[in-house]
N, C-alpha and C positions, 0 to 999 in steps of 0.2 A: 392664567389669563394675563397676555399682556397688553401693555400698554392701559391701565386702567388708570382713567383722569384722575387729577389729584393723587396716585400712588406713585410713592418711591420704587416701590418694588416694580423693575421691570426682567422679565423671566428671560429675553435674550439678550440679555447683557450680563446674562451667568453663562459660564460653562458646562458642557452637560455633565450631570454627575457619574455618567458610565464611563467617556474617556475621555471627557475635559476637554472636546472642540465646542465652537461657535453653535449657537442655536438660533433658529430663526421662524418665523412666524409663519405657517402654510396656509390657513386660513382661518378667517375669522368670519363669529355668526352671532345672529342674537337668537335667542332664547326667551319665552314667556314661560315665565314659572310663575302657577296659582298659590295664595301664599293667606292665611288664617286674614291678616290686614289689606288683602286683594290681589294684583297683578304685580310682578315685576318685569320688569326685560330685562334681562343680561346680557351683555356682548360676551362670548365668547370666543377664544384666539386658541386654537392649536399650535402647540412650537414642537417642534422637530428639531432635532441632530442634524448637522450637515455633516455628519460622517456616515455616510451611507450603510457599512457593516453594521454602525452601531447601531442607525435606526433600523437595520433591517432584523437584529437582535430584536429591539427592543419591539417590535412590532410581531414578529412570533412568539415573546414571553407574552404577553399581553393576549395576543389571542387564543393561547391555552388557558390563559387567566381567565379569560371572559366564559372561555366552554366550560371550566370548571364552577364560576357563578350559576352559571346558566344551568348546570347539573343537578347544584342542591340548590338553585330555586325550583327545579320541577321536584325533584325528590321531596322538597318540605312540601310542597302543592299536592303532594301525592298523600303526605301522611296526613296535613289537614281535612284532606275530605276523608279520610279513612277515618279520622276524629270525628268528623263531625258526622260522619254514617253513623260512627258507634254511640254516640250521646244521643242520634235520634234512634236509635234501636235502644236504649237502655229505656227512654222516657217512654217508649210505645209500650215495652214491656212494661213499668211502672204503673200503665195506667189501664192496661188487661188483667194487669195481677188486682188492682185496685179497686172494677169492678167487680171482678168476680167474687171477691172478697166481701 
């Protein structure tokens, strides 16, 4: 995030740490995140590379980055309801055996 009031830390006045050109701010947005103590807003700034190969690297690692989250967040979606099929299949069972009994 840059430019964030009150902080020192301003993120285009680093070099980028892939080939050490200028970085700079493409856009900025805010954000309402719901939060245990209520609402916040955040502004949020995207910075980019002004070295174009490098942004254009860093924006295809990143997009395999994201198909890979996106893979085993369906794959763990997949095994939880297969949990939780089997936890209601064990308790049905438990309670057919329990009458009959």
């Amino acid at each position: 995030m840059a430019g964030n009031n009150g902080s020192s830390l301003n993120y285009v006045n680093q070099p980028c740490d892939r080939c050490g050109s200028k970085k700079r701010v493409a856009k900025t947005w805010k954000e309402t995140l719901k939060t245990a103590a209520g609402v916040s807003i955040l502004q949020v700034s995207q910075v980019i590379c002004t070295n174009a190969e490098c942004q254009k690297s860093f924006d295809e690692d990143r997009a395999v980055e994201v198909l890979r989250v996106t893979e085993r967040k369906l794959k763990k979606e997949e095994q939880d309801k297969i949990r939780r099929d089997n936890i209601a299949r064990t308790i049905l069972e438990r309670k057919r055996t329990k009458a009959i009994a």
